[in-house]
C-alpha positions in Angstrom: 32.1 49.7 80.0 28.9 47.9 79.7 26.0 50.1 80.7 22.9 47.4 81.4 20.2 46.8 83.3 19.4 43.3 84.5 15.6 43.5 83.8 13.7 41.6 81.2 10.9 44.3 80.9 13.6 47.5 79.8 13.0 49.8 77.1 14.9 52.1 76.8 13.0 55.2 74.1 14.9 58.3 73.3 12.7 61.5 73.3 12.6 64.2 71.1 15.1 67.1 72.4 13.0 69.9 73.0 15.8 72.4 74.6 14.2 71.1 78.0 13.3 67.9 79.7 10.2 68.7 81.8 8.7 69.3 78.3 10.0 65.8 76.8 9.5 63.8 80.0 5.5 65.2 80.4 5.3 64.1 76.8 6.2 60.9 77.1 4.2 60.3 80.6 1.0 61.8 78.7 1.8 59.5 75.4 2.0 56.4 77.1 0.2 56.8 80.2 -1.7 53.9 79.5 1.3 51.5 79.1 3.6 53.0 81.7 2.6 50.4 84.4 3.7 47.5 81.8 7.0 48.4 83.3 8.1 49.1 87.2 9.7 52.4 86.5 10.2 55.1 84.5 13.7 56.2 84.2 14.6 59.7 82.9 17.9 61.1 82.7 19.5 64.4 80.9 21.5 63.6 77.2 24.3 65.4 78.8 27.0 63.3 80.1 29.2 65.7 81.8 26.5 66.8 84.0 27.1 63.5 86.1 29.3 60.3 86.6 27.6 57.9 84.7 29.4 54.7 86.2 28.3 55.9 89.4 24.6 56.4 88.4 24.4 53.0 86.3 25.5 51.4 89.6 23.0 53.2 91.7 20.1 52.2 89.0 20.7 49.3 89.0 20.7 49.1 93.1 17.4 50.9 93.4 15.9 48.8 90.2 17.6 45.3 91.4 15.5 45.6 94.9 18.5 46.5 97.1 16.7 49.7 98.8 13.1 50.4 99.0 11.7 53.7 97.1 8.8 55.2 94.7 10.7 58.2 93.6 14.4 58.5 93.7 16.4 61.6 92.4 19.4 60.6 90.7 21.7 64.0 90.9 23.9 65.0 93.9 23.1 68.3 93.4 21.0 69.5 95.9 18.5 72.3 96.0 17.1 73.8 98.7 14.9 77.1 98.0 11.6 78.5 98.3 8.9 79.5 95.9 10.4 82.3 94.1 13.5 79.8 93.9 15.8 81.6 96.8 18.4 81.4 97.5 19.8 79.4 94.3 17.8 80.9 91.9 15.9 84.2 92.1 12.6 84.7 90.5 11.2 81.5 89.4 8.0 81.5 89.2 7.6 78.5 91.3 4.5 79.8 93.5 2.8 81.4 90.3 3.3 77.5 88.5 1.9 75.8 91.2 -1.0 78.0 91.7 -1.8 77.5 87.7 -1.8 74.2 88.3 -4.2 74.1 90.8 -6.6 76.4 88.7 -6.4 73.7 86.5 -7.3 70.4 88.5 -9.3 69.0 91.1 -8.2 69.9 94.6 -7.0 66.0 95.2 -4.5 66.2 92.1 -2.8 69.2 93.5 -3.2 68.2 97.4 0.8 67.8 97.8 1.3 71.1 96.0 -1.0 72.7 97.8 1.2 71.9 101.0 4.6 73.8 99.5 2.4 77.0 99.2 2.6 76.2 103.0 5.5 75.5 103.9 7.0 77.6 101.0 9.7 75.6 101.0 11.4 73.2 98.1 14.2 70.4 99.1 14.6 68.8 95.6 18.0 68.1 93.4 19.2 69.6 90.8 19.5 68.2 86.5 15.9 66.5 86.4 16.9 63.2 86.8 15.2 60.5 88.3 13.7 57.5 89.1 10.1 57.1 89.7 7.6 53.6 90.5 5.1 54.1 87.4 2.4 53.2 89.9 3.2 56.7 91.6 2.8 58.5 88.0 -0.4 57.1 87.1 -1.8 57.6 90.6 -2.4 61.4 88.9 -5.3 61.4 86.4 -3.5 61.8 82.6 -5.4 65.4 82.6 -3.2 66.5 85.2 -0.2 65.9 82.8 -1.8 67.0 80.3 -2.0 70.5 82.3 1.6 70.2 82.9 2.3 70.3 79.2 0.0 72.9 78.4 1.9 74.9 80.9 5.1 74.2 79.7 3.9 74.5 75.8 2.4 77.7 76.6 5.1 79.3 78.8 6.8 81.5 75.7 3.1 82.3 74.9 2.7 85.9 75.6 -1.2 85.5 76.4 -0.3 83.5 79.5 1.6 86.6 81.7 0.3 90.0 81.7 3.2 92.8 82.0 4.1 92.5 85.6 4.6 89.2 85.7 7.4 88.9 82.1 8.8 92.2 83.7 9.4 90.0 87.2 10.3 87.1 85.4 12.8 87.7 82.7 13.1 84.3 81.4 9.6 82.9 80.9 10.8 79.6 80.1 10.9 79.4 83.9 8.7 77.2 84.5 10.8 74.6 82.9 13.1 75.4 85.9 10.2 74.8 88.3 9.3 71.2 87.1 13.1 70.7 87.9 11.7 71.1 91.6 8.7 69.7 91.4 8.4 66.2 90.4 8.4 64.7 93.8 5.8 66.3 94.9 3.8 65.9 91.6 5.2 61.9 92.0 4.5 61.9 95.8 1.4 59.3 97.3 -1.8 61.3 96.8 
């Protein structure tokens, strides 16, 4: 099977596997952040192959990059998570709320306006696997230092200076926040 792209401006660039993707994918948005809008979108998709049908998300690609439906951020998983900020019902005890929150600490209040609104609502519809399909003129709507706090975040998540006692003994697998990203990058992609 030919897997293509009918696009003369693809490149496709294999990342570094750092054991999670939220890591790898904030890498490369914050390494090329000043090229990314020399292409249309940003494509980023899991190296496992069993986690999905891969003729079946070639084909969609290929609709949503082709022109055939309309979008800025498209997940490309059928797996579909709806939870709130501590990741219920799915997945107890992610630290969704306490990510967000640090990332607001972090930036100006119109970086973080969209996740400022899920405190509110406490309420996450994503899909599952991290893959997706975003219009690179929704990433660099965020200033690169908002990235840049991502993957501090995420670099610093096994760093024991970040959590004081309570929160490891809440959270039992600090590498959590890797799981919130998961369920976060619409919002973080979403119009500011």
């Amino acid at each position: 099977t030919d897997y293509s792209i009918d696009r003369k401006n693809t490149q496709v660039i294999k990342l570094d596997n750092y054991g999670r993707e939220a890591l790898a994918y904030i890498k490369h948005i914050t390494n090329y952040y000043d090229t990314l809008t020399y292409y249309d979108y940003l494509i980023c998709l899991q190296a496992i192959p069993d986690s999905y049908d891969l003729n079946e998300m070639i084909e969609r690609i290929n609709r949503l990059y082709n022109g055939y439906e309309q979008f800025n951020f498209e997940y490309l998983s059928n797996l579909r998570i709806d939870c709130d900020l501590y990741g219920n019902p799915q997945h107890a005890n992610i630290p969704i709320k306490m990510f967000i929150e640090k990332l607001i600490e972090r930036n100006d209040y119109e970086s973080t306006n969209k996740l400022r609104e899920l405190l509110i609502t406490n309420k996450i519809n994503c899909y599952g696997n991290s893959q997706f399909i975003v219009d690179t003129n929704c990433i660099i709507q965020q200033p690169l230092p908002f990235y840049k706090s991502i993957k501090n975040l995420l670099e610093l998540s096994n760093n024991d200076g970040l959590f004081d006692g309570y929160t490891r003994a809440c959270f039992n697998d600090i590498n959590s926040f890797y799981y919130c990203m998961e369920r976060l990058w619409k919002p973080i992609f979403s119009i500011v």
